[in-house]
C-alpha positions in Angstrom: -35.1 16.7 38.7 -32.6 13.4 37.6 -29.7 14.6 36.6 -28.9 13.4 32.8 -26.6 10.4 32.1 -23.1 10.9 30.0 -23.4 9.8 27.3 -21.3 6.2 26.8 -18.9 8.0 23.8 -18.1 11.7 24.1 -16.9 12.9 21.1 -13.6 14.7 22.9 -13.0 11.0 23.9 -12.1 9.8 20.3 -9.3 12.3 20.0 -7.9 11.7 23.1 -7.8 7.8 22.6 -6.3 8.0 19.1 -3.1 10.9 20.9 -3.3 7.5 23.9 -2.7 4.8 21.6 -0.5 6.7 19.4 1.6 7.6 22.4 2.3 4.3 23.6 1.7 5.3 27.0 0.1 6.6 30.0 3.2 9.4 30.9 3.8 9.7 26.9 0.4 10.7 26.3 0.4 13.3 29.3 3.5 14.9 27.7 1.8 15.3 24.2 -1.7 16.0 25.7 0.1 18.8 28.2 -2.0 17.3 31.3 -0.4 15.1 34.1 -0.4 11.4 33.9 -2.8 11.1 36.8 -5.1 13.0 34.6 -4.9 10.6 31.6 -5.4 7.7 33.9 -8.8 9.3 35.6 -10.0 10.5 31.7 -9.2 6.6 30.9 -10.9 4.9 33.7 -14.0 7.4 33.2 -14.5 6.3 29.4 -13.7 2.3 30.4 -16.6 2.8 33.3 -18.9 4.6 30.9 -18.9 1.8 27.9 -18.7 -0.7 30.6 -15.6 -2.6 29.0 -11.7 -2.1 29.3 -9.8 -0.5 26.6 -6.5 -0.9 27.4 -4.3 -3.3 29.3 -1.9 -1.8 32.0 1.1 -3.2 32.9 4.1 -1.4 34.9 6.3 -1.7 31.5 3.9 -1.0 28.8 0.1 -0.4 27.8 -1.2 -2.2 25.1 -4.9 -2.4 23.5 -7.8 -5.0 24.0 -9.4 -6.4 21.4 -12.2 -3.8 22.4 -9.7 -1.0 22.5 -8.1 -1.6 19.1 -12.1 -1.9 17.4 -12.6 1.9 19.2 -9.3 3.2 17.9 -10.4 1.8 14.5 -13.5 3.3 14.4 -12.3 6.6 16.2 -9.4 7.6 13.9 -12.5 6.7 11.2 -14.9 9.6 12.6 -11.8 11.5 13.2 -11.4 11.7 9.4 -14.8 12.2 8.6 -15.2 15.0 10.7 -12.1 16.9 9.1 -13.0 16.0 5.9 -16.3 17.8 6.3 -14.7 20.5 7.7 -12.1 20.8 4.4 -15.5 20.6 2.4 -17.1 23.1 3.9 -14.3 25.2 4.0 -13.6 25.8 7.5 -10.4 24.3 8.4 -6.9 25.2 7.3 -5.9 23.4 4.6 -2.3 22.3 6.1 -2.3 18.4 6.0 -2.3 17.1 9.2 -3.8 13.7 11.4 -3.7 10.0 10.4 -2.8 9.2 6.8 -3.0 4.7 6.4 -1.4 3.6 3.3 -1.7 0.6 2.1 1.2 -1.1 -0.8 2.3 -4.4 -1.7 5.0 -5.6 -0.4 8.1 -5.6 -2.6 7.4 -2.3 -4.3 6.2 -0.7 -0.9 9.4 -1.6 0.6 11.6 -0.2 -2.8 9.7 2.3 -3.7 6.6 3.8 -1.6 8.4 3.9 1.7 11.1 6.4 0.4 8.8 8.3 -0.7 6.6 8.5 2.5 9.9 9.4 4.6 10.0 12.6 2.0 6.9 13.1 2.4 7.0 13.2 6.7 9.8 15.3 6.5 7.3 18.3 3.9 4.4 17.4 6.0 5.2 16.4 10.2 2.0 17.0 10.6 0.9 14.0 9.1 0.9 10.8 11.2 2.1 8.1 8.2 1.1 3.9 9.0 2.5 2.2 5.8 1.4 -1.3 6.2 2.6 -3.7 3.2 0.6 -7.0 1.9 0.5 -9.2 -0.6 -2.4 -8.4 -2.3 -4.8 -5.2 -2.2 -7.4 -5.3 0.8 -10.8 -5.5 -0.2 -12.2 -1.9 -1.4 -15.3 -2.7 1.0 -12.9 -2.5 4.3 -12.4 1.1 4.8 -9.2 0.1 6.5 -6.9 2.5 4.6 -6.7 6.0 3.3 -4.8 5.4 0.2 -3.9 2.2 -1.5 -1.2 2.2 -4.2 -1.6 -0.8 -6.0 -0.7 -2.2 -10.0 -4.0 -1.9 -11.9 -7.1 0.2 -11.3 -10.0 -1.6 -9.3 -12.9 -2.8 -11.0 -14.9 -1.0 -7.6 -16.7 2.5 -8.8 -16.7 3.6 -5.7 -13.3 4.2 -5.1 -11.2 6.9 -6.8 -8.1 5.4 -8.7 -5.7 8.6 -10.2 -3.0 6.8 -12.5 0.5 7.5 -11.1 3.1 5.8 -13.2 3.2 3.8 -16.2 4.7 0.0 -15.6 5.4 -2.5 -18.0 5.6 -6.5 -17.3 8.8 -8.0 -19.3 10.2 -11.2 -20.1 13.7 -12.1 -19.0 16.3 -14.3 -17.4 20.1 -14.3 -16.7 22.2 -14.7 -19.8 24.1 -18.0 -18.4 20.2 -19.4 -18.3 19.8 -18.7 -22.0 23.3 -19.7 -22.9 22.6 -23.1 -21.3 18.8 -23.2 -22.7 18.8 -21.1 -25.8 16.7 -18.1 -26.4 13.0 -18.4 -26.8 11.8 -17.1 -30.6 7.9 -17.4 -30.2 5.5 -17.6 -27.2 5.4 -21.2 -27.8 8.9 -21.7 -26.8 8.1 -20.5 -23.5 7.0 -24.1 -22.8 10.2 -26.1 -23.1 11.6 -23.9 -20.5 12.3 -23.3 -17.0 9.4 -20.9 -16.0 9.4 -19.0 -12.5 6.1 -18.8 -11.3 5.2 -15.9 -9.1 1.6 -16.3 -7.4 0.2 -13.2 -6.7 -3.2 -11.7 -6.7 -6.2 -12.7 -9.1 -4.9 -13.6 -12.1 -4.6 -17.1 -13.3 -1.4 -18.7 -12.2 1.0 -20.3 -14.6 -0.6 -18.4 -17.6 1.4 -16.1 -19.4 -0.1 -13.8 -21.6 1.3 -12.1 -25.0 0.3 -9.9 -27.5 2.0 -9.2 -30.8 0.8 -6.4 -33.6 -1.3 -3.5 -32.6 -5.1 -2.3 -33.9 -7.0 -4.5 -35.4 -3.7 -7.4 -36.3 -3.6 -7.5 -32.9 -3.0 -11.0 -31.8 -2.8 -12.3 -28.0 -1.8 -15.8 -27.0 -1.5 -17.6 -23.8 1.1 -19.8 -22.6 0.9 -22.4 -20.2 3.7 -22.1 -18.5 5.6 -24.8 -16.1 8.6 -24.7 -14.0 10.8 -26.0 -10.8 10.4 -22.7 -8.6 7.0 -20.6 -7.6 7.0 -18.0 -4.6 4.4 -15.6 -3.6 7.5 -12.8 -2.9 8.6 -10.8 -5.8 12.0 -10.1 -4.8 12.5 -14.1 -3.9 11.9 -14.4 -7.7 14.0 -11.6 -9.1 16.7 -13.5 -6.9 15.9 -16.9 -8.7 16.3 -15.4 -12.4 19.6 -13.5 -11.7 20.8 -16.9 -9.9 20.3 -18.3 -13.7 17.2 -20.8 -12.9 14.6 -19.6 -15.5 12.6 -16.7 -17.3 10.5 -14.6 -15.3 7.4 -12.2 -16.1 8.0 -9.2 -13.4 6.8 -5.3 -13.1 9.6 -3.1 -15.0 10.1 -0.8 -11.7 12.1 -4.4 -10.2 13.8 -5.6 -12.7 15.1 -2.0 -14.8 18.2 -2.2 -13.0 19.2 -5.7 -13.3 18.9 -5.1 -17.5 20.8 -1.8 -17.3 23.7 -3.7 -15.8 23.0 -6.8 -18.5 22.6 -9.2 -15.4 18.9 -10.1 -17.0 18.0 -9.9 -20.8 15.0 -9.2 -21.7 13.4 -12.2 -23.2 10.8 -11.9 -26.3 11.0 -8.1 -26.5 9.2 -7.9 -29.5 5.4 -9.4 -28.0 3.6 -7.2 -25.2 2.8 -8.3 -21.9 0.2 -7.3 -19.5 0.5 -3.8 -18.2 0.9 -3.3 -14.7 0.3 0.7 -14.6 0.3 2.2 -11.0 -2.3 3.7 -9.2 -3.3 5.5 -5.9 -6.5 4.2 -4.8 -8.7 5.8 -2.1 -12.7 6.1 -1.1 -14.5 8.8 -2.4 -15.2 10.3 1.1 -11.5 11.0 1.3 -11.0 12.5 -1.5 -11.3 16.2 0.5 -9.0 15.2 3.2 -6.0 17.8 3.2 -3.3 15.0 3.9 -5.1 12.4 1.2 -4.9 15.1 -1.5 -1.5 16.3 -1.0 -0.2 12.1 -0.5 -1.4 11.5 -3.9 0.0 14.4 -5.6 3.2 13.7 -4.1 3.1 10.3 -5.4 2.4 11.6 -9.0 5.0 14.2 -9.0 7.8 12.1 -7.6 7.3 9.7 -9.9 6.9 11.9 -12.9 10.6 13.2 -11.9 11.8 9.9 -11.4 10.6 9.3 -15.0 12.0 12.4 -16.2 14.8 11.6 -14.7 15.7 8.4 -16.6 14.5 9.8 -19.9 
């Protein structure tokens, strides 16, 4: 009678690659995984001959992944989540966060505001493992990349699940040496005789600014074409141009509150509205069970209800 073959992917392989790459190495692993280093090795080398490719690359310093390696971990730390999100669902796991949370922010508010938040967060939960990995713009929602996105807007996707976390207004200003030397704009039009920092950032049309004055039905919005000698895709870059007295800026009130509590920026044209930028925390629907999803995004919402709070 032939004896079966193993099958190429065991499912007790995916946890011990994800605890593998996480560890960095052969001996760390060992330590977390409370088996010997010559054991990792043999487990490794079994699951390399059985999908007939290598995994990772072994040098005397370090390991690091393949190409094929990092696509396994990817889609290992995926089923990983799947499966304990069917056990939440169906009731039979404890409901203690715990395993891989990815989180996804832009860049200047990820780096001021998300990652202090996550460090809090590790410190309530340790055992959540947190990857915080900052862009420019949003990924696409059809890359199942991330758990939770925290982005400015809600998608347009029904298929993902956007909870509103914080309100966040755009606002005019500049440096009061700027309008001393240029004047003060009175109407949107004026916009357009001055020095306008562009910021080019995610799908909306650049160089545009737009502005809406009365509410209900004598609501009126105009746009502005708007010109001037500086553009950057970085936030912060920007905020550093305006208080260095080169122009007006549109910006997110979360990076800018500061710099009008101290006076160093005025806000310019208070009396039009801009664009909101409301926050959100974005995430598939099949995460929405996950333990260590549901209590990220409530931590989000509460911190930043306090923080609100706080400055009221």
């Amino acid at each position: 009678m032939a004896t079966p073959m193993a099958p190429a992917i065991a499912p007790a392989d995916l946890g011990f690659f994800s605890t593998l790459a996480s560890a960095g190495s052969l001996s760390a692993a060992a330590r977390e995984l409370g088996i010997t280093t010559p054991a990792v090795s043999k487990h490794l080398a079994l699951m390399e001959s059985r999908i007939g490719v290598p995994l990772v690359n072994r040098t005397t310093r370090r390991m690091s992944l393949t190409p094929e390696g990092e696509l396994y971990l990817e889609r290992a730390r995926l089923i990983l989540g799947e499966i304990e999100g069917m056990a939440q669902m169906l009731g039979a796991s404890k409901a203690t966060p715990q395993g891989l949370l990815r989180v996804n922010a832009t860049l200047g508010f990820g780096r001021s505001h998300v990652a202090p938040l996550i460090s809090r967060f590790a410190r309530k939960y340790p055992q959540v493992e947190v990857q915080l990995q900052l862009s420019v713009n949003p990924p696409a929602p059809t890359e199942d990349l991330f758990d939770v996105c925290v982005r400015f807007g809600a998608p347009p996707d029904s298929r993902l699940i956007a909870r509103h976390i914080a309100p966040n207004r755009r606002l005019l200003c500049a440096a009061p040496a700027y309008l001393a030397r240029r004047g003060t704009p009175k109407v949107p039009s004026d916009l357009a005789r001055h020095n306008c920092i562009g910021i080019r950032q995610g799908e909306e049309a650049y160089g545009v600014w737009r502005l809406a004055s009365g509410r209900g039905r004598s609501a009126r919005t105009e746009a502005v074409k708007t010109r001037g000698s500086l553009s950057t895709n970085d936030g912060e870059i920007a905020v550093n141009w305006a208080l260095d007295g080169h122009g007006i800026l549109m910006r997110a009130e979360w990076d800018i509150e500061r710099y009008l509590r101290t006076g160093r920026l005025v806000q310019v044209l208070p009396q039009y509205f801009t664009p909101d930028a409301d926050i959100y925390a974005v995430y598939p629907q099949q995460h929405q069970m996950a333990a260590r999803v549901r209590a990220f995004v409530d931590f989000l919402v509460l911190s930043f209800t306090q923080q609100a709070a706080a400055k009221g």
